[in-house]
N, C-alpha and C positions, 0 to 999 in steps of 0.2 A: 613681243612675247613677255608674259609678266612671270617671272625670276619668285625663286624661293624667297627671295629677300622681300621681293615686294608685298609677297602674300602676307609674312609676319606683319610688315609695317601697318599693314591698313588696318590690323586686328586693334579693336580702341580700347585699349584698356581704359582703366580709373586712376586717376592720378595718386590715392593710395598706394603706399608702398606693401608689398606681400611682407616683408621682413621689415623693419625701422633703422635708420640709417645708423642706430647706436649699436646695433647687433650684424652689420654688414661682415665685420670683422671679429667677430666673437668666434669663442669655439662652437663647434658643429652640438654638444650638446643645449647650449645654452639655445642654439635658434631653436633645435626641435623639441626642446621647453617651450616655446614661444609657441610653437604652430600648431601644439597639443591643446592651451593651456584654455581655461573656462568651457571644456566638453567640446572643441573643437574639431572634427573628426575628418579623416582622411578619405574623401571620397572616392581615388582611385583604386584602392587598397582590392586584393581579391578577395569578394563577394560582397564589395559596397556597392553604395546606388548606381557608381559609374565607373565601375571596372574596369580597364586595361589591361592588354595581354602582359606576358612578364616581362618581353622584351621590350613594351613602350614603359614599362614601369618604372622602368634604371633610366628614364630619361625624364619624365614630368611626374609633378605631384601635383595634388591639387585636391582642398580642402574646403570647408561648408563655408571659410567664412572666403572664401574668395582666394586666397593665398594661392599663389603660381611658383611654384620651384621648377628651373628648368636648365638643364644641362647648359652649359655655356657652348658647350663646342657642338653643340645638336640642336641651336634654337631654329633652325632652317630646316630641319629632316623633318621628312612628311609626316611620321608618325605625329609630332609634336603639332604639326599644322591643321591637321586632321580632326583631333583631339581640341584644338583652341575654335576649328571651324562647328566644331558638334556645340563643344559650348555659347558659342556666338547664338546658335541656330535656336539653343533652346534656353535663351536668354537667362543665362548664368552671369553671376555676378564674377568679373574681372579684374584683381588687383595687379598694378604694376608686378611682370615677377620679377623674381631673383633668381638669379643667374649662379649655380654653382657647381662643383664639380659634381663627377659620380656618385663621390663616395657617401654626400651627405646626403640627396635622393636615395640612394640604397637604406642608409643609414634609420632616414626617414621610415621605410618599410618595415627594418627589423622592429623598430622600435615599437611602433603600431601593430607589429606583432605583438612584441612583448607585452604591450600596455592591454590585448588584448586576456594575450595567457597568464601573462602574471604569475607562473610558476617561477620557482630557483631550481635549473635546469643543474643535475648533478655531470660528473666527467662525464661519464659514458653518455649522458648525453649532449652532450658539449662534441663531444667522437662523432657520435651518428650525424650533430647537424651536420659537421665538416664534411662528411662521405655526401650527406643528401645536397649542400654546396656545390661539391667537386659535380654531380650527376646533374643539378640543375646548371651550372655553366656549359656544361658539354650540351646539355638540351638546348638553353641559349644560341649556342654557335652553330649546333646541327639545323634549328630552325632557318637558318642563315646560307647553312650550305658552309661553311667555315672550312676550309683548309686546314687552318694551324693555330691553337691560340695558346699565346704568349703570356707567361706572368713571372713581373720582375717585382721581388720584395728587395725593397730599401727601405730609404727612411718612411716609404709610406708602400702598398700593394697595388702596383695598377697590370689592370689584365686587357690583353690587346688582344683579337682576332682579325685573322688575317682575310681579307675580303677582297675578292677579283684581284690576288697581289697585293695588296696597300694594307699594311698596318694600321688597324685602326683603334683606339683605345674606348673601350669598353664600360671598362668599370675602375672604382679605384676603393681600397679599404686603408686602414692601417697596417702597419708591418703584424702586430700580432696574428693578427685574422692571417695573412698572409703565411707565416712561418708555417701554422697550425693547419693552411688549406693541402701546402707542399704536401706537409707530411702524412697528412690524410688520404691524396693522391699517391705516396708512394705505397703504403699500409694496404690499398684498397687495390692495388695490380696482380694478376696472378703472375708473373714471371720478369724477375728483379733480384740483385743484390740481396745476400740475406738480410744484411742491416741499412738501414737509411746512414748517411752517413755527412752531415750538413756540407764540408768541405773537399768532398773528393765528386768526380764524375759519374753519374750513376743514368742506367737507362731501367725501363720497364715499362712493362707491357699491359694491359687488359683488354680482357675476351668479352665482348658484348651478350655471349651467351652464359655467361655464368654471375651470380651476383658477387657485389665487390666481397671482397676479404673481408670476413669477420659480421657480415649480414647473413640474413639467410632470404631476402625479396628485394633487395633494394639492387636494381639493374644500371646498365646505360641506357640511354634513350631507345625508344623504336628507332630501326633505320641507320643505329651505329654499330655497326663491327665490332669495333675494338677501337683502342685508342691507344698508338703510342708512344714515351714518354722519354724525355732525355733534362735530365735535371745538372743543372752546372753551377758552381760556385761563380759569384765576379765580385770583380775591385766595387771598392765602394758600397758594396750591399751586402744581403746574404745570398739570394739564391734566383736565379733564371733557369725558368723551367716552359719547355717547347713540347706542347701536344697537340698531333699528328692525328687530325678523326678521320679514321677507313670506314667508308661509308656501305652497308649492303644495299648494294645497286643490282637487281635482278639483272642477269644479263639480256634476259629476253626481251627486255622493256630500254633499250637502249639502241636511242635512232643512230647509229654508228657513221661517221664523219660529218655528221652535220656542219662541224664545227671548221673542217674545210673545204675547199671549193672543189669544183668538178676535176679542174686537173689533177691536184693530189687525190680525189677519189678514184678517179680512174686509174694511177700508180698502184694505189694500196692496194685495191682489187686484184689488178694481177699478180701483186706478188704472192696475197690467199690464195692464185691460185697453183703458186706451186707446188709441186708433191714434195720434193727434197731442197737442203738447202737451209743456208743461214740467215737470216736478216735483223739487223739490229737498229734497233729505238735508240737515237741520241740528243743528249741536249742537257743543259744545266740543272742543278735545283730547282722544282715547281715549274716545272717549263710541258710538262704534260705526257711525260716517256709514260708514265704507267698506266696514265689513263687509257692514252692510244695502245698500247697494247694488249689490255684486256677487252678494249672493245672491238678489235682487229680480231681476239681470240674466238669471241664472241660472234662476231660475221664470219668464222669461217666452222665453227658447228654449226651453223644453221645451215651456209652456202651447202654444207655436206652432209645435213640431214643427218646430225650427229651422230652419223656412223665410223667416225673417226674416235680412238683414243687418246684422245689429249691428257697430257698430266703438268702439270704446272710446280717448279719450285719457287719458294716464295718466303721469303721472311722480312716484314709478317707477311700472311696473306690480307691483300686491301681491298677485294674485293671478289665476291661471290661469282664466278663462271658459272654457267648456267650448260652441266653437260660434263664439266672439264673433275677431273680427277687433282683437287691440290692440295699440295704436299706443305706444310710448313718446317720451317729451321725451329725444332723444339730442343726446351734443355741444355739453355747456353746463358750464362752471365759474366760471359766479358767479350771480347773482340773476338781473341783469338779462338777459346772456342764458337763465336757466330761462325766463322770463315772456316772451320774443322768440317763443322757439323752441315753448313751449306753446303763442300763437296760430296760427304755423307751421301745427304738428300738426293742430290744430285746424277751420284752411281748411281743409287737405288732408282730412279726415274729411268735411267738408263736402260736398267735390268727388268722392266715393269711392262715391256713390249709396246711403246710409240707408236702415235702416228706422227703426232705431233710434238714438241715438246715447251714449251713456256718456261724460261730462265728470268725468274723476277729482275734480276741485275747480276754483270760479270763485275766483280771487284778484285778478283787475286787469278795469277798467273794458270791455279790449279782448274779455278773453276773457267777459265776460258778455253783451258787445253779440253777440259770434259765436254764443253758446248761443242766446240769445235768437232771433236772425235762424233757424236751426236748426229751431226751434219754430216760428215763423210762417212758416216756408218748407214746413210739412206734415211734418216728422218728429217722433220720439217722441224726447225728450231727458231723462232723467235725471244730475244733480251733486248735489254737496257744495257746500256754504258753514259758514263759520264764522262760526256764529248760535248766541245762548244760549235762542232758543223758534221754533216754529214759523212768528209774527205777525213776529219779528225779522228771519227771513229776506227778505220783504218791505222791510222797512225797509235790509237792507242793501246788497241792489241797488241801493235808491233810492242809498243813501251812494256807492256806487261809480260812480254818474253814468246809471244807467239811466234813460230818460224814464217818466214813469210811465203814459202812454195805451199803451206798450208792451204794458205787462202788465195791461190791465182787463178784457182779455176773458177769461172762462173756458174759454173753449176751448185761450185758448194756457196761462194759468198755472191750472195741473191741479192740482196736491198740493202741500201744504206737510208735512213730517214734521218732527219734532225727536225726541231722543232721550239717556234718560241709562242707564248702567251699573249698576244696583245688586249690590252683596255679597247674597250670599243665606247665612241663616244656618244653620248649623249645624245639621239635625234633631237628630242626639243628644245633644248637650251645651247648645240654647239654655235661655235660663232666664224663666221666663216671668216677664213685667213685674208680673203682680198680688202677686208674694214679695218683691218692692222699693219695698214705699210710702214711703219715705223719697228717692226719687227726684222731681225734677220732673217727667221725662218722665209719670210715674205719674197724676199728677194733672191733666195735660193731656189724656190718654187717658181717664180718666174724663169732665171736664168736654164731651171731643168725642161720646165714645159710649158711656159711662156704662158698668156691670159687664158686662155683656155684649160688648160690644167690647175691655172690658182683658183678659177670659180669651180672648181670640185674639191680642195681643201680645208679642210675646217681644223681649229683648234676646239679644245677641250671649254666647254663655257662655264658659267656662275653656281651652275645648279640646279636644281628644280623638282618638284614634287615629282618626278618621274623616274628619277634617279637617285631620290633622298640627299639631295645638294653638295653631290660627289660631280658631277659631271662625266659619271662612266656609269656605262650599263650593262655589266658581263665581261665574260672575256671573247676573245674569237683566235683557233691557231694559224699560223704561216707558218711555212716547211719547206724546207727542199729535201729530195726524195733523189736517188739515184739507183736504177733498177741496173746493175752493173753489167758487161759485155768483157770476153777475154782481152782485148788490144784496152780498154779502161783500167781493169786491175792489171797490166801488166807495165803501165804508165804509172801509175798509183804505189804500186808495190816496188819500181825500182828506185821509187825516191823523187822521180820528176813531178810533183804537185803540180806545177803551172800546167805541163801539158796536158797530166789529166784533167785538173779542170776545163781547159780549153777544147779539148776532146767532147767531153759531158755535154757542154754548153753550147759545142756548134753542131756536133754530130748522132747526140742523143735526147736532143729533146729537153736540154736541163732548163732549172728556173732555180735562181738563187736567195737565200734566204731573204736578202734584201729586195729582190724583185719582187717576188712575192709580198712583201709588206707595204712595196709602193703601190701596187694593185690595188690592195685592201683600204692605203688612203685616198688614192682615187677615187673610189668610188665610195667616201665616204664613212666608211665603217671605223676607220681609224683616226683620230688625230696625226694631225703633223709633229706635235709632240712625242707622244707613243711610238711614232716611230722612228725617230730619231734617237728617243733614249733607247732602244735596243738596236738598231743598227748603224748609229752615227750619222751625222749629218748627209744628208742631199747630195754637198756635193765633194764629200769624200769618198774614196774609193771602199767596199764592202772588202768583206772576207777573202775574199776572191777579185 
């Protein structure tokens, strides 16, 4: 099978160097003097002879007299192979390239802007580009599907987005650019701190429907919500800032559990189809509580011909229900008033005549007494908690001061879910584990399932145009799901863990999070890696 790496190799450049071995090490100005200089012109640039989307843009450049600039740590992603294979095809002239960071391919772009406009851009325009920056990175990562992207200024600005889990770094500028992009981002939020503040902890928010602050057209991208924003001081630098894109996902357009298999589909089904009742989404950061439950919310206005009232609290809200009445936590800039103003919300959802009711996340004592109350009052109530297993969620109501005769009847606590994220690997480039006996994993997969279970193992491979030379293609969830019985919560709630579990597991049908994962590498969808780093090795005992 021929590997991203081999694809680049056979590309035949010219033994001409794109840069001169005197300027390898020069500053980033002086090469892109270089690659301008005698009318030289930037052929990838947008609306040249061979244009590039903006996302392969931040990765190659490539100019009339042959010159190849190209990300070092992206010379294998498809886009750039893609691009060398077009040029191959329409016999373009080839120079050795050069290999450099982000910043100076970016670099490259402005500059060939500038040399373009040639104006002396005044402050306020200097303001605006920063706002039309901050909207073109969010366009970047939305194109991407992006989760979370990350930007640390220090001695230099590099901006990471987070993809299927794995930080990946993006772009990079200088600290100014950087200081100047924060501040533009906080400036441009509708709800935040009054003052930016470089040294103290600060969050804020923006609404996809409104333009940023101090524009009167200039949006988020199609397709983003909102975005929102937690800006932190650290050692060593000035400023680490984490944005969070809520994406609008119509809910009607969303093939709900695809993402797990028939057994947990058939759980999750029936607990939709309770009329009353509690059931809670559990699991780590980026582990998928909020997905699965707006898409759970979502399968059960339809299952019910959206003759149900659902009303949803939510701060923020991440995503658009289709059907669903949702409430956000508005008019708060620090902690305590979010947690105020959430139970606020909350009563008032109460008071608003349910069918259903959607609790974005239980975080304080108050707002879980109110879900709770919810539930025994005859509605249907699905949340989130932040619980590392199913059995934990239990446990951590208790922590948060819930009484425990609360919740022993099965009627009111309905489901318990947990759930984790796996990397799914790479169909065409994975490498199957029985070519690597010199591995431990190897021998742990035999010892569990002997040959016949190691020729269904694969590890994570090289890479390849299929996967842009990550060796993962998406995520996929594993879960364990507990649809509860009175002798489980009454095991559960006096404190005996092992029995309930033991209970679950022999007399209810359970499947533990770890089972479930070994399932998914069996049958290949996962590496042996992937799953080991979320549930520990083979042949160590699980959570349970």
């Amino acid at each position: 099978m021929t590997s991203a790496k081999d694809v680049f190799d056979s590309v035949d450049f010219e033994s001409t160097p794109s840069v001169p071995a005197g300027l390898e090490n020069a500053e980033s100005k002086d090469v892109i003097d270089y690659l301008f200089e005698n009318g030289n012109r930037l052929l990838t640039a947008t609306g040249a002879m061979l244009e590039l989307p903006r996302d392969t843009q931040s990765l190659i450049a490539y100019f009339t007299g042959g010159e190849i600039i190209i990300s070092r740590t992206h010379r294998f992603d498809g886009r750039v192979l893609a691009f060398l294979d077009l040029l191959k095809r329409r016999g373009r002239k080839m120079r050795e390239p050069f290999y450099s960071d982000l910043g100076l391919i970016s670099n490259i772009y402005k500059s060939n802007d500038m040399r373009l406009g040639g104006a002396v851009r005044t402050r306020q325009d200097f303001d605006n580009q920063m706002q039309k920056d901050f909207v073109d990175i969010i366009a970047k990562a939305a194109a991407q599907k992006v989760s979370d992207v990350h930007i640390e200024v220090a001695d230099q600005t590099t901006i990471y987005f987070r993809v299927d889990g794995s930080m990946q770094p993006v772009m990079e500028y200088n600290s100014q650019w950087g200081e100047s992009f924060v501040r533009a981002a906080f400036a441009s939020s509708d709800m935040s701190n009054a003052n930016y503040a470089q040294n103290e902890y600060q969050s804020a928010q923006k609404d996809g429907r409104t333009p940023l602050r101090g524009t009167k057209d200039l949006y988020l991208p199609s397709g983003v919500l909102g975005v929102r924003m937690q800006f932190n001081p650290i050692a060593f630098g000035s400023r680490y800032v984490v944005m969070r894109l809520l994406y609008d996902n119509p809910s009607e357009g969303i093939k709900t559990e695809q993402e797990f298999g028939l057994y947990e589909q058939r759980l999750l089904a029936r607990m939709r189809s309770f009329p009353t009742g509690l059931v809670i989404v559990a699991g780590p950061t980026s582990s998928g509580k909020s997905t699965t439950l707006v898409r759970n919310m979502s399968m059960m206005l339809k299952e019910r011909n959206y003759e149900i009232n659902m009303i949803t609290v939510e701060n923020p809200v991440e995503q658009k229900i289709f059907g669903a009445r949702q409430m956000p936590v508005v008019n708060t800039t620090n902690e305590e008033q979010r947690d105020e103003k959430y139970v606020e919300a909350l009563a008032a959802a109460l008071r608003s005549d349910p069918d259903t009711l959607m609790v974005g996340e239980i975080r304080t004592l108050a707002a879980a007494e109110l879900t709770v109350r919810g539930a025994l009052s005859g509605h249907n109530v699905w949340t989130t908690l932040h619980a590392n297993s199913a059995m934990a969620a239990l446990t951590r109501l208790l922590d948060l001061g819930v009484e425990p005769f609360k919740l022993k009847e099965e009627t009111l606590m309905r489901g318990l879910v947990s759930m984790r994220l796996f990397k799914k690997v790479c169909p065409h480039c994975r490498e199957p584990l029985a070519n690597h006996p010199e591995r431990g994993a190897y021998r742990r997969v035999m010892d569990m399932y002997g040959e016949v279970g190691l020729r269904q193992v694969y590890q994570r491979g090289p890479g390849c145009e299929h996967c842009r030379g990550t060796g993962n293609v998406g995520r996929i969830k594993a879960g364990e799901i507990i649809i509860t019985n009175s002798e489980f919560l009454r095991l559960a709630l006096s404190g005996d863990t092992d029995a309930a579990v033991r209970y679950w597991l022999e007399n209810m049908d359970g499947r533990t999070l770890k089972e479930a994962a070994v399932s998914l590498m069996l049958q290949g969808i996962i590496s042996i890696d992937e799953l080991e780093r979320w549930v520990g090795q083979l042949d160590q005992p699980g959570a349970y």
